[in-house]
C-alpha positions in Angstrom: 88.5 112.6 120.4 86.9 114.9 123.1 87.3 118.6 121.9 85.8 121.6 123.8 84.7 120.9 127.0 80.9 121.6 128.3 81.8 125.0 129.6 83.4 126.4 126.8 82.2 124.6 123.5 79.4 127.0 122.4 76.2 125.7 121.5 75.8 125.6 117.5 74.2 128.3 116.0 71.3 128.2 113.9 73.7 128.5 111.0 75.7 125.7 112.5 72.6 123.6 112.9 71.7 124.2 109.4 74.7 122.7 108.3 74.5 119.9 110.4 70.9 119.3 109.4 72.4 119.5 105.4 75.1 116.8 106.5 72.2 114.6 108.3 69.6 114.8 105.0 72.2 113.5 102.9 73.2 110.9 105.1 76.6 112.0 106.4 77.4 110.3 110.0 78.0 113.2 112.5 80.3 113.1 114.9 82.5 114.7 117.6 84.9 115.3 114.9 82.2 117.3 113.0 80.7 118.8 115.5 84.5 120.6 116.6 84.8 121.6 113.2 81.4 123.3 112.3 82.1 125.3 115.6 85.5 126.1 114.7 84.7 127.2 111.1 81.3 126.7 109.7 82.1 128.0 106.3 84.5 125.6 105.6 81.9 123.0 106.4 79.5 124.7 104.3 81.9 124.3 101.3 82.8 120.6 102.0 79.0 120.2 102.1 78.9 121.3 98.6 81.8 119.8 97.0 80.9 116.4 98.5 76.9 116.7 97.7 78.2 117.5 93.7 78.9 113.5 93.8 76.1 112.4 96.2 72.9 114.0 94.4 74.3 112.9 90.8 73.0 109.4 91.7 75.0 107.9 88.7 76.2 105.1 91.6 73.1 103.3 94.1 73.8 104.7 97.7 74.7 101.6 98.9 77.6 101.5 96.0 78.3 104.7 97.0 79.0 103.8 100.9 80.9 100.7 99.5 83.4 102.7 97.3 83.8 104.8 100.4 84.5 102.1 102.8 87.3 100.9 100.3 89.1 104.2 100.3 89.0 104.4 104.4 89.7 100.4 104.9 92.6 100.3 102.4 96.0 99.8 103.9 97.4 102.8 102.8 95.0 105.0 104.3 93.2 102.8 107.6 91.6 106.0 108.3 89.4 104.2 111.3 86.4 107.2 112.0 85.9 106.4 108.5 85.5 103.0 108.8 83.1 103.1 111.2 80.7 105.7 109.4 80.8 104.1 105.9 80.0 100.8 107.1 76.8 101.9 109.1 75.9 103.7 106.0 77.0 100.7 104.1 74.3 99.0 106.2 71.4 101.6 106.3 71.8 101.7 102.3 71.0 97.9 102.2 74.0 96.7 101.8 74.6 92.7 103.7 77.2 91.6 106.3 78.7 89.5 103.3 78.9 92.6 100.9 80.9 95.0 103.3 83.3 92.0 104.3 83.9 91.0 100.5 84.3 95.0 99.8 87.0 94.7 102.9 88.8 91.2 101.2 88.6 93.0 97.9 90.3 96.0 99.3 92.8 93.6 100.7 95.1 92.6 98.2 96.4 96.1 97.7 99.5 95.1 99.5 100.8 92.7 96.0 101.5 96.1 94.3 104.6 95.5 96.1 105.8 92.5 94.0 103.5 94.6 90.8 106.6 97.5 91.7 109.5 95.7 92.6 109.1 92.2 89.9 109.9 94.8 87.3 112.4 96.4 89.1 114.2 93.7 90.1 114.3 91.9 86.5 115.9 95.3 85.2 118.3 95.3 87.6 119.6 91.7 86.7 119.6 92.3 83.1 121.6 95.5 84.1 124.4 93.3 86.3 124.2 90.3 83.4 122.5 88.3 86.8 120.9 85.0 85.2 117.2 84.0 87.4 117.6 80.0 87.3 113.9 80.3 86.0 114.6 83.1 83.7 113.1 81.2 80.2 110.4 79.8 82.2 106.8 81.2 80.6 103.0 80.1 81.0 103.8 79.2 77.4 106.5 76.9 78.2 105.9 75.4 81.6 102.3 73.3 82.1 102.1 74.0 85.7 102.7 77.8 85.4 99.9 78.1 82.4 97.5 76.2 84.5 98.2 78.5 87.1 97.2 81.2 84.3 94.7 80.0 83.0 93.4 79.3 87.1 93.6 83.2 87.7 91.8 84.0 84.8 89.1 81.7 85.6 89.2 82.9 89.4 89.9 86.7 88.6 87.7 87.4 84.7 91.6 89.2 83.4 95.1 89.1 82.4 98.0 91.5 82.4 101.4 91.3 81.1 103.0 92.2 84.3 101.6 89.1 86.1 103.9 86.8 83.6 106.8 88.6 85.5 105.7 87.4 88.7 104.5 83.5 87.5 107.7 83.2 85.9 110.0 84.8 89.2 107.6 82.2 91.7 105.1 80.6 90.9 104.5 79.1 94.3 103.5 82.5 95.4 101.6 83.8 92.3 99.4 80.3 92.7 98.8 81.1 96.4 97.9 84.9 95.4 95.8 83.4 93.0 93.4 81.8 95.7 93.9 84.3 97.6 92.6 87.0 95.6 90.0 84.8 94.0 88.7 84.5 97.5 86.3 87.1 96.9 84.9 85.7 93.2 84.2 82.7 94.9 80.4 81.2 94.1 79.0 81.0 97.7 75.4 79.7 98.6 72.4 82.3 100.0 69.6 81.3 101.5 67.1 84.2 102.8 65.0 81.7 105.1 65.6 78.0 106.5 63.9 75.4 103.6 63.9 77.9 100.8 65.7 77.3 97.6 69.7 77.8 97.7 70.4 81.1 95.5 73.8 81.0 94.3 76.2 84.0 93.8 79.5 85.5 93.1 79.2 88.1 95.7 79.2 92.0 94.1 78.3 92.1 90.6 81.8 92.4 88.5 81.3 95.9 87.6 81.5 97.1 91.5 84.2 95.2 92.3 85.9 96.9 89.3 84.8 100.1 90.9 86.2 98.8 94.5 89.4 98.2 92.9 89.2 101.6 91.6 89.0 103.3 94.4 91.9 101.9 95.9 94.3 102.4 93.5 93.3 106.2 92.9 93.2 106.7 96.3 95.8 109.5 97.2 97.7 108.0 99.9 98.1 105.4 96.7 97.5 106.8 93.4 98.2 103.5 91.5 98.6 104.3 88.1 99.0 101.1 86.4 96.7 99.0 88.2 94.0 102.1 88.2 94.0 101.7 84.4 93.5 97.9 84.6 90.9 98.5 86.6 89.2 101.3 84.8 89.3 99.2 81.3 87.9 96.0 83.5 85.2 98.4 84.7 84.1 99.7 81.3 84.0 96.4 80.2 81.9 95.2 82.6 79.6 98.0 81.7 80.5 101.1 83.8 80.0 104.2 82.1 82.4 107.1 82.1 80.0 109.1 85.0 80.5 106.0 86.6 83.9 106.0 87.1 84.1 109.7 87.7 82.3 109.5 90.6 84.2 107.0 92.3 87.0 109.8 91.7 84.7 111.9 93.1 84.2 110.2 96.2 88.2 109.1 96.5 88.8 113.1 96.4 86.8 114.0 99.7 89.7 112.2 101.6 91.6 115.1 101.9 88.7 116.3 104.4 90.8 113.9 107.2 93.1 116.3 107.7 91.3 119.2 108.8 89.0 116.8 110.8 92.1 115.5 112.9 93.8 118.8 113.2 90.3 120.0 113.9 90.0 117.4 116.8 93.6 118.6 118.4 93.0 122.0 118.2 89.5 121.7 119.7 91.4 119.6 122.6 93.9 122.3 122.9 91.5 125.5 123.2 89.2 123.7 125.9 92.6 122.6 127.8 93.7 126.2 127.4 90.2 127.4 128.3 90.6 125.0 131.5 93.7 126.0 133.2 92.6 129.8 132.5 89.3 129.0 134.7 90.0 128.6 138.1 86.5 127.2 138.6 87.3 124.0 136.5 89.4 120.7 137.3 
């Protein structure tokens, strides 16, 4: 968003450079956005620098992990925060990460939308026990129906877990939960690499487990989310794979500088404002 124009944005001071200069050496993506806000208040900017750096200089998660877990938070559909987007992607990129490993981080992020049936399956058999409503599929099980354990038994292949809850779900429709199943086994998938024509086909399951633990995460602790069951899935899936406690902390870390966007939009709109304001009050300008 444009903020204050030419003849009334101020040039950054050399404290304002500084901080710009801090943001740049630890491979912040500046921006308009930015830019208004170091002019309008440098000394917030100066404490966002040093909350978020308490995460970044730890090192406890690669860069390019780092960029990733970030990119999840902003892509999710609860938050689509799109300046975001944009930044953690190219620092996706410049931390080494592949065209393949943003997209998969994307797909993973993508099946945030089946907390829906995760909230309302439970809700929904509670409120027919409550009314003495009898499901016509109401005894079937994964224990008692073949097709719905091999649907199981496909998703724990596809997906490395199980959960109580998802019995709920296989036994309510188990034509969806099979179709969810692909769906979100999309990104387990073993796909073929190949770094130059006639070399040897390497063969991979896309991000190592424990990161798309982390990915999953992030997503659910998010706070335009805050998942609570599905973060503690995810959190004992994590630890399981390996990730340690300082691990996971960061990625809470990292979900926690979110709360930035909203001084970074208002920032933008009352940047906008002043220079209008500056505007009509110069009869030099328009």
């Amino acid at each position: 968003m444009a903020g204050l124009s030419e003849s009334t944005a101020p040039r950054l001071s050399s404290e304002q450079e500084a901080l710009k200069a801090a943001f740049l050496s630890e491979g912040g993506s500046w921006s308009s956005s930015w830019e208004n806000l170091t002019i309008l208040d440098p000394g917030y900017v100066s404490a966002y620098l040093r909350l978020r750096s308490a995460s970044f200089k730890r090192n406890r998660l690669p860069r390019k992990v780092q960029e990733l877990v970030l990119l999840s938070l902003n892509a999710s559909c609860t938050t689509m925060y799109t300046p975001s987007i944009s930044a953690h992607t190219m620092g996706a990129l410049q931390a080494g990460a592949t065209k393949d490993e943003i997209l998969e981080v994307l797909e993973l992020s993508s099946v945030l939308g089946i907390h829906a049936i995760s909230v309302g399956v439970p809700l929904l058999e509670e409120v027919l026990q409550e009314e003495g409503v009898t499901h016509d599929q109401a005894d079937e099980s994964s224990e008692s129906d073949p097709r719905r354990k091999a649907i199981k038994d496909d998703f724990i292949k596809k997906r490395g877990y199980w959960h109580a809850g998802w019995e709920r779900v296989l036994k309510f429709d188990p034509d969806f939960f099979e179709a969810y199943t692909e769906f979100s086994g999309y990104p387990f998938r073993t796909r073929n690499h190949t770094s130059q024509p006639n070399t040897s086909v390497e063969q991979s399951r896309g991000l190592e487990p424990k990161v798309k633990e982390l990915i999953y995460c992030a997503i659910d602790c998010a706070t335009t989310h805050l998942f609570q069951p599905g973060l503690k899935l995810h959190i004992r899936n994590a630890v399981r794979y390996g990730a340690t406690a300082g691990e996971i902390m960061e990625v809470f870390e990292l979900a926690s500088l979110m709360g930035v966007h909203t001084v970074l939009a208002g920032g933008d709109v009352l940047a906008s404002q002043i220079g209008a304001n500056a505007g009509r009050s110069n009869p030099h300008c328009g």
